[in-house]
C-alpha distance (Angstrom), angle and dihedral (degrees) to the residues before:
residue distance angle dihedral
X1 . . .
X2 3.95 . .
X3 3.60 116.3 .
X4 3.38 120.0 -90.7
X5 4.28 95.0 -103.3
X6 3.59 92.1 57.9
X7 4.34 92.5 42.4
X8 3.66 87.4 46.5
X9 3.93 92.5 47.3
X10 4.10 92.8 47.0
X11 4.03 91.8 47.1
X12 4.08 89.8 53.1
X13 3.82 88.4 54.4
X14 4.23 82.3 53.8
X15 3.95 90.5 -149.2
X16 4.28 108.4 -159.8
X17 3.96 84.5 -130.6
X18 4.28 128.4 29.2
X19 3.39 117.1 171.1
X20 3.88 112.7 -168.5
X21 3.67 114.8 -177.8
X22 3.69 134.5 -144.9
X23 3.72 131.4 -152.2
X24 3.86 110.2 -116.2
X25 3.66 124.7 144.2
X26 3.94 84.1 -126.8
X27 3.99 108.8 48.7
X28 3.95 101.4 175.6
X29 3.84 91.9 143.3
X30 3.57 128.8 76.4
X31 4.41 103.4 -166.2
X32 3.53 114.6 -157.5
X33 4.05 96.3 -156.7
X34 4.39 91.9 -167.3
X35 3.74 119.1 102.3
X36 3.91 91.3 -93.8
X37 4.01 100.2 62.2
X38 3.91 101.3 -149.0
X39 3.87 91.6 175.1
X40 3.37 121.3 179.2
X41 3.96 142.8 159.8
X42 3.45 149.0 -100.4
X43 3.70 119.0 -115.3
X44 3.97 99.5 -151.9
X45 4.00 94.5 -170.3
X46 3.96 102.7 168.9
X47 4.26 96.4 -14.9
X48 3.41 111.8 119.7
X49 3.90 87.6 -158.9
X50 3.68 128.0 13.0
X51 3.93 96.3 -165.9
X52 3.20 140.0 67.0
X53 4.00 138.8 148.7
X54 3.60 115.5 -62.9
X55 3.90 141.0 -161.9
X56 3.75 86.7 -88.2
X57 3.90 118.3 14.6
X58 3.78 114.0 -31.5
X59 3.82 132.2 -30.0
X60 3.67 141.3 -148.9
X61 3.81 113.0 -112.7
X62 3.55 114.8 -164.8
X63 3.67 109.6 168.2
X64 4.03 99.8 -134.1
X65 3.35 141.7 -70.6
X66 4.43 88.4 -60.3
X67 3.95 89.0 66.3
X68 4.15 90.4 56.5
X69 3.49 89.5 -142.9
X70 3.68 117.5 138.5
X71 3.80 144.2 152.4
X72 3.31 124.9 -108.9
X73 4.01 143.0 -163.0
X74 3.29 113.1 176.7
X75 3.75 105.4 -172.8
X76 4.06 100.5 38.1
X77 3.89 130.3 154.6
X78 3.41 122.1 -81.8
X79 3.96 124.6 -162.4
X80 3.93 135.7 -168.5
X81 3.35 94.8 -164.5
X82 4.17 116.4 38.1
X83 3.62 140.7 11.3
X84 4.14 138.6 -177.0
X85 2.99 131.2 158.8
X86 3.90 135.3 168.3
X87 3.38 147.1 159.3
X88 3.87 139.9 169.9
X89 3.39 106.0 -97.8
X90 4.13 131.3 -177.4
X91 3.71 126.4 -161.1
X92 4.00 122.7 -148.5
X93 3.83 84.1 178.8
X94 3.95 143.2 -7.4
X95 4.08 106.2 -101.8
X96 3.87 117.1 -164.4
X97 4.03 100.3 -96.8
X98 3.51 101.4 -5.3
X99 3.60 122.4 -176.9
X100 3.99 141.9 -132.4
X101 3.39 95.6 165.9
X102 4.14 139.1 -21.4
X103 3.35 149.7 153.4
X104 3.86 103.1 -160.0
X105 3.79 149.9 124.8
X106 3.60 133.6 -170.1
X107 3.57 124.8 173.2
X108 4.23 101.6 -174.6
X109 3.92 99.0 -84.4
X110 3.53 99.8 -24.4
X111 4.32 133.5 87.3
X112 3.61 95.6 -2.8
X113 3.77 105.5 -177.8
X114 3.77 137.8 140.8
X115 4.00 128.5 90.3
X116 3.57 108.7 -109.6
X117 3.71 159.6 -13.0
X118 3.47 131.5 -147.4
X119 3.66 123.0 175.5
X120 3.84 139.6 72.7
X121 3.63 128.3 -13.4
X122 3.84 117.5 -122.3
X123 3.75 113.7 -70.0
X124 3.80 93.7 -30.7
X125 3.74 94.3 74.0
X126 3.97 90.8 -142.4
X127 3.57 102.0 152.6
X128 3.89 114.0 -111.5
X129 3.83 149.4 178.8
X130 3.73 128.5 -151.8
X131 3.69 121.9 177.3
X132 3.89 143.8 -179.0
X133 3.54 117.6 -124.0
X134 3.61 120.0 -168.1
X135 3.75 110.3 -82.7
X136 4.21 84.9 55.0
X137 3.41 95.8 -106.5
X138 4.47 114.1 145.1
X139 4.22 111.5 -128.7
X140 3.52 133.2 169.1
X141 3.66 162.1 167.9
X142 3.89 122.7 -136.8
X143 3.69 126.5 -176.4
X144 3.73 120.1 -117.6
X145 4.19 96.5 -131.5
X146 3.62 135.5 64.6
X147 4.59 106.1 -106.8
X148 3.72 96.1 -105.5
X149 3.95 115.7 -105.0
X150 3.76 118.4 -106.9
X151 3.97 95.2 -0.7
X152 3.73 120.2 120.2
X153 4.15 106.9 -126.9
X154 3.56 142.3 170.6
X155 3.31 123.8 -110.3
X156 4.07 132.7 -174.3
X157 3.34 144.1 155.0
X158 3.70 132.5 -159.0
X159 3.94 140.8 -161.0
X160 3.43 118.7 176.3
X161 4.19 139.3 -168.7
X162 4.18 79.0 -109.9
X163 4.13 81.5 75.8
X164 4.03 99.5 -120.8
X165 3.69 134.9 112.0
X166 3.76 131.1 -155.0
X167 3.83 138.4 162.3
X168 3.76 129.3 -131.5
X169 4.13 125.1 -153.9
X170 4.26 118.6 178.2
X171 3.49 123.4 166.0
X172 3.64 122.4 -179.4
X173 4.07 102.9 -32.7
X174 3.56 89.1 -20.8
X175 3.87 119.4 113.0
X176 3.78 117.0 -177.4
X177 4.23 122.1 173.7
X178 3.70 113.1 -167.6
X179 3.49 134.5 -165.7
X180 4.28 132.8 -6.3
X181 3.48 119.9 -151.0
X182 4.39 121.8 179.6
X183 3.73 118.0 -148.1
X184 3.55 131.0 -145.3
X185 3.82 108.2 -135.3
X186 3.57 128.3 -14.5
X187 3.64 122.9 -0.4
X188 3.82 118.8 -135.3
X189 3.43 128.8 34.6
């Protein structure tokens, strides 16, 4: 559980989704701790444990994309106008595609749908973003270095009612904004 500064600090910024982990040998549940309560669960596939300590209270740890474990909210907010989302995030290794948080399909060429992806890039493990803005069309900002192994780092991304996307990484005293991308039109889809 985080201490009560940082709990204190999050609930004045009165996020529309908070989810606070707890260490249990059997995560299933995925508590949103905002006002709106989009719980969801934790599919555990072949993890033997999805938590484990985190940067601040506990984490999920969900051993890549091999393990088919994910977390999932089924019913989550959706916005036309703005978007961030972060999380500290720590990488054992650099799984193709891994995830932090999306809301995406693509099935090669055909129904493309979904909002957004945030996570690593192909085999680099440069974290990324890609989103769908209203007309359909894919855009996105990718960071130019590989996350660092076994370091805790912050990582956000932001889409605003200005119509531009970027991604933020710090670590430690490092600060590192990647990528700007303009939109035509309106922003999310």
């Amino acid at each position: 559980e985080p201490g009560s500064r940082y709990r204190d600090l999050i609930r004045q910024l009165d996020p529309i989704a908070n989810y606070r982990m707890r260490l249990t040998p059997e995560a299933t549940h995925l508590v949103d701790a905002s006002a709106q309560q989009h719980h969801g669960w934790i599919v555990r596939g072949t993890s033997e444990r999805t938590s484990a300590p985190g940067r601040i209270g506990a984490g999920l740890r969900l051993g890549g994309p091999a393990t088919r474990s994910y977390a999932l909210v089924p019913v989550f907010p959706k916005t036309a106008v703005a978007l961030t989302v972060c999380a500290w995030v720590r990488a054992d290794s650099r799984p193709r595609w891994a995830s932090i948080a999306k809301n995406w399909a693509k099935n090669a060429g055909r129904n493309q749908g979904g909002q957004f992806h945030f996570g690593l890039w192909h085999d680099e493990g440069s974290l990324e973003v890609h989103v769908h803005d209203r007309s359909g069309r894919e855009v996105g900002v990718r960071d130019t270095e590989p996350l660092p192994l076994g370091e805790w780092q912050f990582a956000a991304w932001c889409e605003d009612a200005d119509v531009s996307c970027f991604g933020v990484r710090a670590g430690g005293e490092y600060e590192h904004r990647f990528g700007k991308v303009e939109f035509n039109g309106d922003v999310l889809q």
